[in-house]
Structure formats: structure tokens, C-alpha cells
VEXNURO-620518 format. One record per residue (C-alpha): x, y, z; residue number from 1; residue in three letters; chain. Coordinates in Angstrom, 3 decimals. Example, Ala and Ser with C-alpha at 12.3 -4.5 7.8 and 13.67 -1.06 7.14 Angstrom:
2
          X          Y          Z     n   res   chain
     12.300     -4.500      7.800     1   ALA       A
     13.670     -1.060      7.140     2   SER       A
***
This chain:
358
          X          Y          Z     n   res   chain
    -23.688     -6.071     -8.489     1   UNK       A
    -20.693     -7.805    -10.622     2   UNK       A
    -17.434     -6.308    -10.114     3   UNK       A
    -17.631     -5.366    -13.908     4   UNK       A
    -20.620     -3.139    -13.350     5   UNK       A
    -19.253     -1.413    -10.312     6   UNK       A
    -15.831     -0.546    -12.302     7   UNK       A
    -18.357      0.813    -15.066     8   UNK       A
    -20.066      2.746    -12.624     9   UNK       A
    -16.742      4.402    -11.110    10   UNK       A
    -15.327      5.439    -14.551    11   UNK       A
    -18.495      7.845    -14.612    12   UNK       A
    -17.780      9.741    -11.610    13   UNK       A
    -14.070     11.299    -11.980    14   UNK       A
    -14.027     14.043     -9.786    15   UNK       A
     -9.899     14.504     -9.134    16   UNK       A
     -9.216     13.234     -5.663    17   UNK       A
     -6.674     14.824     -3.538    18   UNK       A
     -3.320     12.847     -3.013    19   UNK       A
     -1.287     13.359     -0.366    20   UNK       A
      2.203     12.643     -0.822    21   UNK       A
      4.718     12.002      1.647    22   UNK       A
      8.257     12.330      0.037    23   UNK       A
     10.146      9.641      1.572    24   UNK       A
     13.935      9.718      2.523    25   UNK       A
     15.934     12.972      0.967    26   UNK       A
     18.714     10.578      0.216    27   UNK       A
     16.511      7.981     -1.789    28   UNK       A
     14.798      7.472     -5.209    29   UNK       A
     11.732      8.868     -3.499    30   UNK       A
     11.537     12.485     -5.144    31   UNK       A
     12.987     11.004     -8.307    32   UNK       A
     10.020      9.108     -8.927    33   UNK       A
      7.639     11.737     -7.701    34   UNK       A
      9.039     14.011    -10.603    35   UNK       A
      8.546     11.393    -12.966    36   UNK       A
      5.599     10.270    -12.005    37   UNK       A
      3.899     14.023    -12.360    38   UNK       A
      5.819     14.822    -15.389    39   UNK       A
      2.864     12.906    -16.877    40   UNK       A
      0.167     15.227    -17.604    41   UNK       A
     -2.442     12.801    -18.102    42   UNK       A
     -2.429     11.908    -13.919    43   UNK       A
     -3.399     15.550    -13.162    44   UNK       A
     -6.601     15.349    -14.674    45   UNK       A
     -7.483     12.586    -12.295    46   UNK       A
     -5.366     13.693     -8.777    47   UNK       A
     -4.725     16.789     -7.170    48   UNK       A
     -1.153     15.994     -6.778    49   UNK       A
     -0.715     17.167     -2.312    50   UNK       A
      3.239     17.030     -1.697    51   UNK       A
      4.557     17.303      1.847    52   UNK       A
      8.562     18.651      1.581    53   UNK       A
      9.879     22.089      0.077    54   UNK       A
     10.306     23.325     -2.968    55   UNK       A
     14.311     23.451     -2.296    56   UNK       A
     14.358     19.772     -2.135    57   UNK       A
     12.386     19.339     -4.998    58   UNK       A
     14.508     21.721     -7.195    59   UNK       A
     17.442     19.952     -5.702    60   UNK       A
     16.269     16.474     -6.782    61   UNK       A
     15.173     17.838    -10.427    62   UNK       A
     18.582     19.445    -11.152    63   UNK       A
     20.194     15.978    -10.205    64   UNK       A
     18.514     14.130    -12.897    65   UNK       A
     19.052     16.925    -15.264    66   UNK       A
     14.593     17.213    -15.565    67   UNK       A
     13.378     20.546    -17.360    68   UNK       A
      9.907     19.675    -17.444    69   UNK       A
      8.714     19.025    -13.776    70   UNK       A
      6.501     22.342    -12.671    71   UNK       A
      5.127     22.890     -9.422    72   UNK       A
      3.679     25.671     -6.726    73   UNK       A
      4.274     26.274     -3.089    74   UNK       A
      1.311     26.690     -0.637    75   UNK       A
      1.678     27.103      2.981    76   UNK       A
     -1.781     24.539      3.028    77   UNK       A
     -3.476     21.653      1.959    78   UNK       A
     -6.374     23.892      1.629    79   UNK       A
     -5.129     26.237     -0.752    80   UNK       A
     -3.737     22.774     -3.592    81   UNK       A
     -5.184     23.401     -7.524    82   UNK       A
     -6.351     21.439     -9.423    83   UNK       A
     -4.178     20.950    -12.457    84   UNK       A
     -0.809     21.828    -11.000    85   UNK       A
      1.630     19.719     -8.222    86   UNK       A
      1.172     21.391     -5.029    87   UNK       A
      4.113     21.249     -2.065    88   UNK       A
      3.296     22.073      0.969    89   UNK       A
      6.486     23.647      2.600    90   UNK       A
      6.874     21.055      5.818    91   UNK       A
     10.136     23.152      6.079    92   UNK       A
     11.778     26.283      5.134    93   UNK       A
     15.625     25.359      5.917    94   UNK       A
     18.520     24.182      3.410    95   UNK       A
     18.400     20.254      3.953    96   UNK       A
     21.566     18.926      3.800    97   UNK       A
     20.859     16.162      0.874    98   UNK       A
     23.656     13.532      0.726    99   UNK       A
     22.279     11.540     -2.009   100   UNK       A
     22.727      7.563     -1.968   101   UNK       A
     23.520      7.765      1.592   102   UNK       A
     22.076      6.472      4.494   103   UNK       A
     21.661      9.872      6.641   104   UNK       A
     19.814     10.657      9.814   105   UNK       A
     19.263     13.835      8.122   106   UNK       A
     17.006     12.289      5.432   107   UNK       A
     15.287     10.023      8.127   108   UNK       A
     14.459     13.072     10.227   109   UNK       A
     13.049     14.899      7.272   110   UNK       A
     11.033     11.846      6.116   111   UNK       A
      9.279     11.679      9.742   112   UNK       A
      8.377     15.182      9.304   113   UNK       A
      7.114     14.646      5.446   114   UNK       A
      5.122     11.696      6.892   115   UNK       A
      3.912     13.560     10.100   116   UNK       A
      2.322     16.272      8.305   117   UNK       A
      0.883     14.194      5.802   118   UNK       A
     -1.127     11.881      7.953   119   UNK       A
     -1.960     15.435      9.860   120   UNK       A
     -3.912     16.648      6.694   121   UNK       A
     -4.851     13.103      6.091   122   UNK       A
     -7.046     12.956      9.704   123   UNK       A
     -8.303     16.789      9.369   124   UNK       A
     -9.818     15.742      5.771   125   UNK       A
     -7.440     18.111      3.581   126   UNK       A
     -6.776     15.617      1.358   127   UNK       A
     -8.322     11.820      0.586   128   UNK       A
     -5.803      9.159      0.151   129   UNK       A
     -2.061      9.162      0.977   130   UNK       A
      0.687      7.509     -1.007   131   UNK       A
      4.121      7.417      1.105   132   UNK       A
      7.295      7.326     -1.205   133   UNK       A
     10.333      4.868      0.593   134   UNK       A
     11.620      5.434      3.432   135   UNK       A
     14.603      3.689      5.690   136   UNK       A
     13.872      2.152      8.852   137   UNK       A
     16.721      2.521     10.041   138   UNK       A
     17.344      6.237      9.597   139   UNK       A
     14.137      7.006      9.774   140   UNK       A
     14.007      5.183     13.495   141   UNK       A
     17.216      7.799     14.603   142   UNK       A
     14.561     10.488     14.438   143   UNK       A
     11.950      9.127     17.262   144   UNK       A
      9.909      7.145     14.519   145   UNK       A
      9.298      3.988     17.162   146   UNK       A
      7.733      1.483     14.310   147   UNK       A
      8.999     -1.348     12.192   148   UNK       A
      7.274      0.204      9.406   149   UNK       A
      4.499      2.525      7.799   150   UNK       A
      2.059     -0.161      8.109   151   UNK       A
      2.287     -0.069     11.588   152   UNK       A
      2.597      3.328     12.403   153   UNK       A
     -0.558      4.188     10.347   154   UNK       A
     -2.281      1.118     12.273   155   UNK       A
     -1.210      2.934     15.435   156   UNK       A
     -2.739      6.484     14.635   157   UNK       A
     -5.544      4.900     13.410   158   UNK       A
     -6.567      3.226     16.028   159   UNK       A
     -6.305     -0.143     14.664   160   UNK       A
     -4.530     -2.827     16.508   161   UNK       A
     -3.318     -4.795     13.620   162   UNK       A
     -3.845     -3.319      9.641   163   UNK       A
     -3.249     -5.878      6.580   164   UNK       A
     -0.292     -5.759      3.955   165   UNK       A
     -1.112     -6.142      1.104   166   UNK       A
      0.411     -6.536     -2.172   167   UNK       A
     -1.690     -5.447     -5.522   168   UNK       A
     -1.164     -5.704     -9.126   169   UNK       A
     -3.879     -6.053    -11.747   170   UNK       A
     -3.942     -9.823    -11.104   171   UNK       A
     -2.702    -10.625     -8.320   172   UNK       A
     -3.505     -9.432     -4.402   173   UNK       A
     -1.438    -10.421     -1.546   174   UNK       A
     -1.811    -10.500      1.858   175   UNK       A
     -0.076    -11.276      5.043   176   UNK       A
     -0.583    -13.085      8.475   177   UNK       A
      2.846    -11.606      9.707   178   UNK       A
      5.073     -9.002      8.076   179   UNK       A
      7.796     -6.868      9.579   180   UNK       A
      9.408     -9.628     12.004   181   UNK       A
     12.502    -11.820     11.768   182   UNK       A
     11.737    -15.252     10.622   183   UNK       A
     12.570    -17.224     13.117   184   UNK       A
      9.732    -15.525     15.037   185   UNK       A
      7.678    -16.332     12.584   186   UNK       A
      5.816    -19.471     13.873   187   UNK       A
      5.129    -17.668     17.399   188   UNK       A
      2.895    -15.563     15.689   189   UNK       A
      1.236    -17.997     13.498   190   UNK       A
     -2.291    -19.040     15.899   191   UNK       A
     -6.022    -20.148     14.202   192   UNK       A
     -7.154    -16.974     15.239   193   UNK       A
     -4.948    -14.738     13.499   194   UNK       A
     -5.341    -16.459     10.136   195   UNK       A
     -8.922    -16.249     10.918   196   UNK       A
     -8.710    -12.622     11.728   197   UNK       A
     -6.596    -11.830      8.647   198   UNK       A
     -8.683    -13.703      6.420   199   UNK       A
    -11.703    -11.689      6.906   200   UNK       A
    -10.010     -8.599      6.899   201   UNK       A
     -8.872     -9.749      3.358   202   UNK       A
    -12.491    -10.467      2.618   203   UNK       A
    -13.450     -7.462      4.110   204   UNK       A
    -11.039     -5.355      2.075   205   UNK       A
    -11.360     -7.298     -1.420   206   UNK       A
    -15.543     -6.267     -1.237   207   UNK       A
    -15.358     -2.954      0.449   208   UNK       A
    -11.757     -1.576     -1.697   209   UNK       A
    -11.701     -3.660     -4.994   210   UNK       A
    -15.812     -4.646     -5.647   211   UNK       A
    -15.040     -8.421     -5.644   212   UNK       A
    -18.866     -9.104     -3.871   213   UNK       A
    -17.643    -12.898     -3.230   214   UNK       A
    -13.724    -13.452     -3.570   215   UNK       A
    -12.247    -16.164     -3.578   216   UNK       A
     -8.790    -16.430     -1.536   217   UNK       A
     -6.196    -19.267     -1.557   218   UNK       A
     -4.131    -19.662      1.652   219   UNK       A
     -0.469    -21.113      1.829   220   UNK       A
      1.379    -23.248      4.227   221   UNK       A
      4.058    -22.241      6.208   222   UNK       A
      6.433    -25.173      5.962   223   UNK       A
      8.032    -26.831      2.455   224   UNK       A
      5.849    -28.693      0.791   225   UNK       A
      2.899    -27.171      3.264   226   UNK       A
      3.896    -29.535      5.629   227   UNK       A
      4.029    -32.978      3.605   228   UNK       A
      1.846    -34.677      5.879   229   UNK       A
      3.564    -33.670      8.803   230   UNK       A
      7.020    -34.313      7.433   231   UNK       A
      7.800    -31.456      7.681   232   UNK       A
      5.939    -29.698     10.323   233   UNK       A
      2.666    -29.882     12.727   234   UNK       A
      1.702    -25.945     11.943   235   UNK       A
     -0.744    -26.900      8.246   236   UNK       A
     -2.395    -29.642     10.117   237   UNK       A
     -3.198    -28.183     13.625   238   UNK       A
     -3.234    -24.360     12.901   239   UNK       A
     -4.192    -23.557      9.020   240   UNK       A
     -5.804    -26.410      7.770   241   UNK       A
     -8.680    -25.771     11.109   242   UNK       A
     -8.794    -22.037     10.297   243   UNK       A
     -9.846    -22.823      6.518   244   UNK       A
    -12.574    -25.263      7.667   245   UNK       A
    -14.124    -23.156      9.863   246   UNK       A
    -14.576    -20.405      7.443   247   UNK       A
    -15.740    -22.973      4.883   248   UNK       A
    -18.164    -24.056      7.160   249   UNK       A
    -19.220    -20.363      7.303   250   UNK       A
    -19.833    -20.644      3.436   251   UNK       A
    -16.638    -18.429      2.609   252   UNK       A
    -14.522    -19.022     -0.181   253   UNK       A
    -11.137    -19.984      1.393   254   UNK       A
     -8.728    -22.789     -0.075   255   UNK       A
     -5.643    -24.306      1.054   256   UNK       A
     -3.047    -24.508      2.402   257   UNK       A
     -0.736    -24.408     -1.142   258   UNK       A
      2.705    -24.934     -0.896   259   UNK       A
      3.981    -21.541     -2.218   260   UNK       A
      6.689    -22.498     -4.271   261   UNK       A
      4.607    -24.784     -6.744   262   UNK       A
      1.537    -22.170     -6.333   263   UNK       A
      3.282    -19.084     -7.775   264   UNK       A
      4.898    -21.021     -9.740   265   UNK       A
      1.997    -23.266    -11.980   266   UNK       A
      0.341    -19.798    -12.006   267   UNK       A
     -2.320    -21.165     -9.541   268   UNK       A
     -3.110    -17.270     -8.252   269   UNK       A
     -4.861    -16.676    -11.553   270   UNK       A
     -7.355    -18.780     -9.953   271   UNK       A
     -8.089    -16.714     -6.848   272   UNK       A
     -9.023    -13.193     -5.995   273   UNK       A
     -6.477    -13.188     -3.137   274   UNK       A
     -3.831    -14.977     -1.560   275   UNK       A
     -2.758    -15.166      1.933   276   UNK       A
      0.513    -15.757      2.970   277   UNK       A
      2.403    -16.791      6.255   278   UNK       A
      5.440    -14.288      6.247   279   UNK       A
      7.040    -11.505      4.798   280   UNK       A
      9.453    -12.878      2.214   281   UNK       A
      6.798    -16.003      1.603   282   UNK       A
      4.375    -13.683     -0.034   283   UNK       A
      6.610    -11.110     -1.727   284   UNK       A
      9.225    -13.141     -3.734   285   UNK       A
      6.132    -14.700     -4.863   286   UNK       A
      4.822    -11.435     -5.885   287   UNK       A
      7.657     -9.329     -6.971   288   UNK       A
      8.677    -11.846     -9.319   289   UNK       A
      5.473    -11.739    -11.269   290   UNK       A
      4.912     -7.953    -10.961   291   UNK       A
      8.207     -6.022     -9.472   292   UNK       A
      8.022     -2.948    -12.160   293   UNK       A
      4.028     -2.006    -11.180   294   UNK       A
      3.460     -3.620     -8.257   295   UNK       A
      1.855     -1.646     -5.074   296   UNK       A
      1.529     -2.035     -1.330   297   UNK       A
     -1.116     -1.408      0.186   298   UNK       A
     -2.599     -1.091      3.608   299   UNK       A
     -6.008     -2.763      4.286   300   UNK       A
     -8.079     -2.735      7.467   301   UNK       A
     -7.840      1.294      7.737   302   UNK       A
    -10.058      3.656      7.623   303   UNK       A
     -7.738      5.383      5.418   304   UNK       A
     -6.599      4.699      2.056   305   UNK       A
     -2.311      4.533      1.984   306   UNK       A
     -0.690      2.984     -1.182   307   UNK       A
      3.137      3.113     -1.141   308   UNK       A
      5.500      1.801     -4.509   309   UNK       A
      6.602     -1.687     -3.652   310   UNK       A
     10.065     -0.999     -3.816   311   UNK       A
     12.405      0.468     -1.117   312   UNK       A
     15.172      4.121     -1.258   313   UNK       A
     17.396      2.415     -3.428   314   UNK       A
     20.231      4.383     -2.816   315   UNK       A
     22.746      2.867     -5.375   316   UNK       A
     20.935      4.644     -8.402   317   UNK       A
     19.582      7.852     -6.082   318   UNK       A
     19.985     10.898     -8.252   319   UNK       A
     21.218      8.741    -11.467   320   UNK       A
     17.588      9.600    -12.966   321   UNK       A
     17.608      6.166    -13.781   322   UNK       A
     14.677      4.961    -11.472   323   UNK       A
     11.428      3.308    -13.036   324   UNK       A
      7.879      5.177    -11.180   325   UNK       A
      5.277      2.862    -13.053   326   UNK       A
      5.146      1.449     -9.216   327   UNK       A
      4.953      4.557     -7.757   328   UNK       A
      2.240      5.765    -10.619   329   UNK       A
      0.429      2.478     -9.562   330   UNK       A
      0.439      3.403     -5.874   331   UNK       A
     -1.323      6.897     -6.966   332   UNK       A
     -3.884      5.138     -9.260   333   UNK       A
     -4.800      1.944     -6.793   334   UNK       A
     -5.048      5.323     -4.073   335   UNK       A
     -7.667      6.633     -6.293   336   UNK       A
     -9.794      3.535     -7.370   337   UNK       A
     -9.890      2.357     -3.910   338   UNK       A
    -11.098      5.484     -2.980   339   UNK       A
    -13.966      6.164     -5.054   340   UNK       A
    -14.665      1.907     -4.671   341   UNK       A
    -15.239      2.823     -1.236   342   UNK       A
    -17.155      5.387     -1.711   343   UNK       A
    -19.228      3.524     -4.310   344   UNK       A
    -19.763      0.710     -1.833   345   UNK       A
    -20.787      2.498      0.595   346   UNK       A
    -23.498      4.855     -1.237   347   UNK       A
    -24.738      1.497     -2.450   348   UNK       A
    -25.603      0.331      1.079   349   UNK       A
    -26.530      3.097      2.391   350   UNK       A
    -30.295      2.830      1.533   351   UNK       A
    -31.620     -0.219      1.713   352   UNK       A
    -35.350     -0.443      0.400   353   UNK       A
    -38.097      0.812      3.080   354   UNK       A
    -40.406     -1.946      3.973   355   UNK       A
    -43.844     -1.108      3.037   356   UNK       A
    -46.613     -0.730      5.433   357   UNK       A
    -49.509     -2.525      5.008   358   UNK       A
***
């Protein structure tokens, strides 16, 4: 089935889907955009709007940006959210101490516990998807939270041994072979087997989460100029370059390896369903340039469905009421889609035509 149909298909089922919502650091832009984002009355018709904080915070953050039209309820469980209305499940009943713009281990601590219960509910079935609002790793890391990042952490409880960031806009996917490690490492952890590994997850994911039945994903080099020949580096030649033959030979889609500067650049990613990058700051300059204000990360090769805004706490405009949600609306909306695509995909395989007995 084209990817057309199947988005056809979706748009007739729109049951509202329950979001889970972890708030992110007290300190940061993270309940800012939350308001905003739900101040929009159009997203509650789709979502059942599952926030894991207190109402104290909440009315703290809303009287710092001066907001009169932000509503919500209190419920002591996921169980008990309506439909129609933001829901906050108290995670706490204390006065939080809420230094805004700061850098607390206060707001770290309180972001753990957000993003503990969250992923609770999230394992019991209380709610579908999850969409985690920024935190920082390094306050959040004071408070016993041993992982470089979400990505990992949900990875870890999953039961995954490595998940796949991604990147996602309305044109443009993004993927990486490494993410949350310093560059110099970077080449270490750059073997024929993990490109081959993350390419099929990102094959996996772009058929099972976005309907693309036969993508087509473009893989860059790691050096400048993707190596020049060896100029400039063995890693295209002996390492990428046999990884992409091998899954051409196994009639997949893959192309490369694309220097990345000239490839974002020429606009060559509007000619591929995904693109797979080396490292961290590799793929995302590449990708927040083109699509900073709605862009969304997500985490493929879960079982779950976690979108997160693809921005960080910004704490130089916390509480200013000056921070943009379109990516933190995105997160909730790629949440949903992926969702029911899943869900689509999978009742669509699930009975395969009986063979007939003779």
C-alpha cells in the first residue's frame, strides 16, 4: 500500500490517544511550552493531554508568563485523565523551590521524578505515547539519573541495547550511528556493523512508524569531503562504503557516503526518505538549520513511542513567555501519527490470506 493511502486510511480513525507528558526541568522553558502548546484547543480533540508534575508548578509557570487562558485538572491517576481537558497527575504534593533560568539540582531532581512516573504509566499501559519536555544532563545526573540522555535511559528500561535518534520534520528524517559522545570518540565507535545495524533499524522504523513501504536512505561520510579518496581519511573506504554494498546487494535502497556539508546544502535530502549520519553535531546542524522552529526528536527502535521538542531548557528566556512550542506541538503530533501508523501497520499484517485447501 502507498504511503499516500495509508495516511488516508489513518485520518479515518481519530480516536484521541493518551499523551503522557513528562515536564522537563522546573527551571527551563519546559512548562512554558506545555502551556502554550495546550492553550490550543484544537490539539485536545486529538490527545488526551497526561501531565506528570503538580498543579503548583504549573500555576507557578502560568503566572510567570502572565497566561489567563491555560485550564487544567488534578487526578491522583493516569486512569482517571478526560478527554477534553489537560490532566496533571500530582508526581508531588510539596512547594518546589523554582529558581527560574537557573541551573538547580532542585529542578533536575524533580525532572527524574516527572520522567520516572511517566515511563511508569507508560509500561503499565495508562497512557500510549510519551513526549518528554527538556531536561539538563547535568542537573538532572545530581539526582541518580546515570544516562547521557533520554534516549538512552528509555533504551535501558526497554530492554533495548542500543535505540535510534532520530530527527523528523515533514521532509526531512535523521538518524544517527553515534549520538551522545565526545567527538573525538567518535571514530572508535564507527565499525561496518553498526552502520549496518543502524541502517536497518532506520528501515525498520521508516516502514513500521512513518508507512514509507520501500525508503530510500542516503548515508554520509565521516571525514571532509567523505574522505576525498583517502585524503582525508581510511574510515569511507574501509568501513561505510562496505556497509552500503552489502545492503545493496541485499536489494535495499541505501546511497552514499555524501559529504554532509555539500548534501544539506544542494538540498540533496529532498531526494531521500532518510539520512544517516556519523555523529551528533554532523546530523543536527544539518537539520536544525533547515527545520529548528518544528523540528522533533524522536526515538526509533522502541517498543514505545517517545517524541521530545528538538530544542534544549533554554534557561536565558525561562519564564520571559517568550518561547516558540510549534516544536514541542510537533513532538505531540509525530507521538500521535506514529502511533496509530503502528498500529495501522500492524493490523495490516496481521492476517495474511489463508491458503486454500484443495
Amino acid at each position: 500500500m502507498e504511503k499516500k493511502k495509508i495516511k488516508e486510511q489513518l485520518k479515518s480513525d481519530r480516536a484521541p490517544i493518551r499523551v503522557g507528558i513528562s515536564i522537563g526541568d522546573l527551571n527551563g522553558i519546559g512548562p512554558e511550552i506545555i502551556i502554550k502548546a495546550f492553550n490550543d484547543p484544537q490539539i485536545l480533540v486529538e490527545c488526551i493531554p497526561i501531565i506528570y508534575g503538580s498543579t503548583k508548578t504549573m500555576s507557578y509557570h502560568k503566572k510567570a508568563i502572565n497566561d489567563e487562558l491555560f485550564n487544567y485538572q488534578r487526578i491522583e491517576d493516569a486512569s482517571n485523565a478526560q478527554a477534553k481537558k489537560v490532566n496533571i497527575v500530582a508526581c508531588w504534593k510539596e512547594i518546589v523551590n523554582i529558581e527560574l533560568g537557573q541551573a538547580t539540582e532542585t529542578g533536575g531532581k524533580y525532572a527524574f521524578q516527572s520522567l520516572e512516573a511517566a515511563t511508569k504509566d507508560l509500561a503499565s499501559g495508562k497512557i500510549d505515547v510519551l513526549v518528554t519536555a527538556p531536561i539538563s544532563k547535568e542537573t538532572i545526573q545530581k539526582s541518580g539519573f546515570n544516562f547521557p540522555g533520554h534516549t538512552e535511559y528509555l533504551a535501558d528500561l526497554s530492554g533495548v541495547d542500543e535505540a535510534l535518534m532520530m530527527m523528523v520534520s515533514e521532509n526531512l528524517r535523521v538518524a544517527l550511528v553515534t549520538s551522545h559522545i565526545p567527538l573525538m570518540d567518535v571514530g572508535k565507535h564507527i565499525s561496518k556493523e553498526k552502520i549496518l545495524s543502524k541502517i536497518n533499524a532506520f528501515k525498520a522504523s521508516l516502514v513500521k512508524d512513518f508507512g514509507i513501504i520501500k525508503p530510500k536512505i542516503a548515508v554520509l561520510g565521516l571525514n571532509p569531503h567523505a574522505g576525498e579518496k583517502g585524503k582525508m581519511g581510511n574510515e569511507e573506504a574501509d568501513i561505510i562504503t562496505p556497509a552500503i554494498v552489502q545492503l545493496q546487494s541485499e536489494g535495499k535502497l541505501v546511497f552514499g557516503p555524501y559529504p554532509a556539508d555539500g548534501f544539506f546544502g544542494s538540498r540533496q535530502y529532498n531526494q531521500f526518505d532518510g539520512v544517516l549520519a556519523m555523529y551528533h553535531d554532523q546530523g543536527l546542524t544539518g537539520f536544525k538549520s533547515i527545520a529548528f522552529n518544528d523540528g522533533v526528536n524522536f526515538t526509533a527502535g522502541l517498543p514505545i513511542v517517545r517524541t521530545s521538542p528538538d530544542h534544549g531548557t533554554a534557561f536565558d528566556i525561562a519564564g520571559k513567555g517568550v518561547a516558540d512550542e510549534q516544536s514541542f506541538r510537533s513532538a505531540v503530533y509525530l507521538a500521535m501519527d506514529i502511533y496509530r501508523t503502528r498500529n495501522f501497520v500492524k493490523e495490516m499484517n496481521a492476517n495474511p490470506l489463508r491458503s486454500q485447501k484443495k
